[in-house]
C-alpha positions in Angstrom: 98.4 76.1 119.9 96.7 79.3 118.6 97.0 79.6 114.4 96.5 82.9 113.2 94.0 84.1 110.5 96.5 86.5 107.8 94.0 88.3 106.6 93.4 89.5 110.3 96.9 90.0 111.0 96.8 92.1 107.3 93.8 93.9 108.4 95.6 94.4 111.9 98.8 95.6 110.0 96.9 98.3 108.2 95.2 99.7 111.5 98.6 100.1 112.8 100.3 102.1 109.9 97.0 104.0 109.4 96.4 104.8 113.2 92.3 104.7 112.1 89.8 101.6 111.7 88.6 104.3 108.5 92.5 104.6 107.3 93.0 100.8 107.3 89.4 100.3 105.5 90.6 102.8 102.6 93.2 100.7 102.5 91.9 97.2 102.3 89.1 97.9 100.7 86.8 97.4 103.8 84.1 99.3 105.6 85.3 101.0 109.1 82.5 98.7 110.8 84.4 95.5 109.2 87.6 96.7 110.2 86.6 97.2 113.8 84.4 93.9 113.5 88.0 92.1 112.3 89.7 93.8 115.0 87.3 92.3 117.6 87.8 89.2 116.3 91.8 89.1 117.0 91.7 90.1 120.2 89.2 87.8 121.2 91.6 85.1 119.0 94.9 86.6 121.6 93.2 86.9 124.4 94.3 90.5 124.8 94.2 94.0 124.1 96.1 95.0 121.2 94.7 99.1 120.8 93.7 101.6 122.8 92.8 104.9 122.1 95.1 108.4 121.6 92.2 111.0 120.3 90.7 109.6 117.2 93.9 107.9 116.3 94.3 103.8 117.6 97.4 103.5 119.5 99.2 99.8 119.6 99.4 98.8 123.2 102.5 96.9 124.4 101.2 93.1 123.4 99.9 94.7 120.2 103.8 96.3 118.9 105.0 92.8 120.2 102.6 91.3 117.4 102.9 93.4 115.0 106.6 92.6 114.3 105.5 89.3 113.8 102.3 89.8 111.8 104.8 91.8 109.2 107.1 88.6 109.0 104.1 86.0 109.0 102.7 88.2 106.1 106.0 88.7 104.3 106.7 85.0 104.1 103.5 84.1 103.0 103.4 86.0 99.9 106.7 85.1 99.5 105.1 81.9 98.9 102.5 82.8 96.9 104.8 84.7 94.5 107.1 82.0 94.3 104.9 79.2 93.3 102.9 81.3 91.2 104.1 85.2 89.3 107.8 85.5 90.5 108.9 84.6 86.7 110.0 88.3 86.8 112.9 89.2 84.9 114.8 91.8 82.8 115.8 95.2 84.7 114.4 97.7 86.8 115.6 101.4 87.4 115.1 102.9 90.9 115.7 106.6 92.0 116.4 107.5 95.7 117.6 110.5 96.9 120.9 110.8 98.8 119.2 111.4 102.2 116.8 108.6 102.2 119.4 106.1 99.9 120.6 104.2 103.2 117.0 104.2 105.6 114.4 104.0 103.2 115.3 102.6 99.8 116.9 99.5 101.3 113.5 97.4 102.5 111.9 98.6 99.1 115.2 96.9 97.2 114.8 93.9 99.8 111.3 93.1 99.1 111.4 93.7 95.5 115.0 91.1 95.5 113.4 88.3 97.9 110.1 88.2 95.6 111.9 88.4 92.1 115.3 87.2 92.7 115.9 87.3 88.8 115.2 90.6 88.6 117.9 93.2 87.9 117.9 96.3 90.0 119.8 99.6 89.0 120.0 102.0 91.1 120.0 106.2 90.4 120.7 108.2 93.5 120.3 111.7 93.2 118.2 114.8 94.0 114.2 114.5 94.3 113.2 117.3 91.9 115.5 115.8 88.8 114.8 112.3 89.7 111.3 113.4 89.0 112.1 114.5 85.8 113.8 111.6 85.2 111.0 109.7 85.5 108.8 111.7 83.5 111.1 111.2 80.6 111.2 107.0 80.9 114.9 107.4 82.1 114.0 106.2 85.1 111.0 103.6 86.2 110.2 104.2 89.2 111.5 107.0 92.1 111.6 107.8 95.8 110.6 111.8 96.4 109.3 114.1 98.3 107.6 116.0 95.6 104.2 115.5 95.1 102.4 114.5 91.3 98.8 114.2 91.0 100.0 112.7 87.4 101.9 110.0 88.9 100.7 106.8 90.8 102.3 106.5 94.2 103.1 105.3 97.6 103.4 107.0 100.8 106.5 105.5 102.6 107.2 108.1 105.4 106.4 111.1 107.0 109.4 112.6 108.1 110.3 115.9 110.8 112.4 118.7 109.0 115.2 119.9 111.7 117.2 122.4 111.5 121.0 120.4 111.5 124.2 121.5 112.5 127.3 119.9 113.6 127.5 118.7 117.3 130.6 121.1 118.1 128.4 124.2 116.6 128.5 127.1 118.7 124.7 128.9 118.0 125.2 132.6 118.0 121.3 134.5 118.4 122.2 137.6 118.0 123.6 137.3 114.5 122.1 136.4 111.4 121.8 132.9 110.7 124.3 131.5 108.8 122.3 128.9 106.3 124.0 125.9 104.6 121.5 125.7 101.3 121.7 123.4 98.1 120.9 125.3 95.1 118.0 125.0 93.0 115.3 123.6 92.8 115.1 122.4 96.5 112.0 121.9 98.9 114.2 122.0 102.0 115.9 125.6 101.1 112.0 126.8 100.3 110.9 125.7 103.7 114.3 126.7 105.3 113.5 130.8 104.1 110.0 131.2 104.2 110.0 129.8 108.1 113.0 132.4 108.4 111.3 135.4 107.0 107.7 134.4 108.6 109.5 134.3 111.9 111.6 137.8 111.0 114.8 136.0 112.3 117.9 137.0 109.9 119.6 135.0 108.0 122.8 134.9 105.4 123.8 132.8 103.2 127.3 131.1 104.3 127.6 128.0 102.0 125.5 127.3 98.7 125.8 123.8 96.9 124.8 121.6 94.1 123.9 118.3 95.9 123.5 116.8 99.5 127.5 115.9 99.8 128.5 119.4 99.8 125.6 119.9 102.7 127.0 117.3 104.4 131.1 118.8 104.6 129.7 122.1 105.1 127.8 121.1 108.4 131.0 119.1 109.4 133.0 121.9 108.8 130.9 123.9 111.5 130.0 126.3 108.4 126.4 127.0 109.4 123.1 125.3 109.7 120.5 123.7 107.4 117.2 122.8 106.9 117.1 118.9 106.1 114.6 115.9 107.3 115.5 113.6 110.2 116.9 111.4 107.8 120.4 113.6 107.4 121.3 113.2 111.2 124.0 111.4 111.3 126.3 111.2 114.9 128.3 113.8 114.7 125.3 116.0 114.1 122.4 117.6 116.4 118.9 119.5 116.1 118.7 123.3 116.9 114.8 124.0 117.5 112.4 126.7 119.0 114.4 127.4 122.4 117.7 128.1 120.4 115.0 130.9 118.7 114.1 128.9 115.1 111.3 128.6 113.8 109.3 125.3 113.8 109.5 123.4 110.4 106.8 121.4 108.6 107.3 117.7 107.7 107.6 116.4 105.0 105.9 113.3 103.1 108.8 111.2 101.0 106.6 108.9 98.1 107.3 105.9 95.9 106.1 107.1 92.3 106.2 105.5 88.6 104.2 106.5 85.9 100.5 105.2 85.4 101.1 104.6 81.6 104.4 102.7 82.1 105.1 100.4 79.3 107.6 98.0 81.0 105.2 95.6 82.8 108.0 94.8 85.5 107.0 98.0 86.7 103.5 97.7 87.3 104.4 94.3 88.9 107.4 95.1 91.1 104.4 98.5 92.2 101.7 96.0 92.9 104.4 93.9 94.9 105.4 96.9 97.4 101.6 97.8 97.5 100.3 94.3 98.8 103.1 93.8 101.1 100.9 96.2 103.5 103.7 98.3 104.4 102.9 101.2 102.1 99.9 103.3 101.5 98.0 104.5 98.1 98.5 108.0 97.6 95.3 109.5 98.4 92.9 111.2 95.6 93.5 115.0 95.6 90.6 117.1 94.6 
């Protein structure tokens, strides 16, 4: 029976949340040549294709996805292990900061993988909005924070890259020859930036028909058929749906969401717990900027 060598499969892991051989060696610490030599090697270990190629990107093939979703298990439970019979004497508290629209897809495999390695640990959670969760953090109310701002001064994790849509309820009647009526949140918000500036860039007019403080009040004014908003994919819920370029909108950037804590933290659970999400090959370094 074949055994499998983990630090191909976490070398293979990397590839496939990079999409590069020079992605997954920035973020193993390996040349491109060893990463494509590693690669090689797996395939020739299964016997069968695992990548083929989409432009310069590497695209998993259909036996490669079917491995992957065991390569992330194998690698989860082994440093399971590892932190169990060796550093998981992690205790104390932890505060983590999500915002709402991310609170219930993103921020639960963080809180999973943080619980299964230090089961003592205690976790509190802040949900709010990005821009003061930020400022939490920068404060030491907060120790770590999911955003989608970006922080040179900050240490981070890329999580997701996300669409931003423009979302309506499913029973909204679109109307192009009037103004668009906009849902917005107040601010300091990157979605109502993004949401005007595409607007005005695209001359297509606009009013404001609902303004509010935090996501909720988004939320009942889309269900309420009150207008439409800019929000990542992450809002849609059922009884929502996507208006895009042939309803006449204008396309809309993504949009990055991070894991940050401060570089100079003093609490050491922090730097642990950060190490934690960072090994378990899921997440990538923020790169350098400039």
């Amino acid at each position: 029976m074949q055994t499998f060598d983990l630090d191909l499969l976490r070398t293979f892991v990397a590839v496939a949340d990079q999409r590069t051989f020079a992605g997954a060696g920035r973020h193993t610490g390996r040349s491109q040549a060893a990463v494509s030599q590693q690669m090689q090697r797996l395939e020739a270990q299964v016997g069968l294709p695992l990548f083929s190629r989409q432009g310069r990107h590497k695209r998993l093939t259909e036996h490669g996805a079917k491995l992957l979703r065991y390569a992330r298990d194998m690698l989860s439970l082994n440093d399971d292990a590892a932190r169990a019979l060796g550093e998981s004497d992690m205790h104390g508290s932890l505060r983590i900061g999500s915002p709402h629209d991310v609170a219930d897809t993103l921020l639960p495999p963080i809180l999973e993988q943080i619980a299964r390695s230090a089961p003592r640990l205690r976790l509190e959670i802040d949900v709010g909005r990005s821009p003061f969760l930020m400022e939490a953090l920068h404060r030491g109310e907060i120790d770590m924070t999911l955003s989608t701002r970006h922080d040179r001064s900050l240490q981070g994790l890329v999580l997701r890259s996300s669409p931003t849509v423009w979302v309506c309820a499913s029973q909204y009647v679109h109307a192009r020859e009037q103004p668009l009526p906009l849902i917005l949140i107040d601010e300091p918000s990157i979605f109502r930036r993004l949401a005007i500036e595409a607007l005005d860039r695209a001359r297509v007019p606009w009013k404001q028909a609902y303004l509010s403080s935090n996501l909720i009040g988004v939320k009942a004014a889309i269900r309420a058929n009150l207008g439409v908003t800019a929000r990542s994919m992450e809002l849609l819920g059922p009884d929502m749906r996507v208006l895009g370029e042939r309803d006449g909108l204008p396309k809309l950037p993504d949009v990055t969401y991070y894991l940050w804590i401060r570089p100079n933290t003093v609490n050491p659970l922090v730097r642990q717990a950060f190490d934690l999400l960072s090994r378990a090959g899921r997440y990538a370094p923020v790169a350098a900027v400039g």
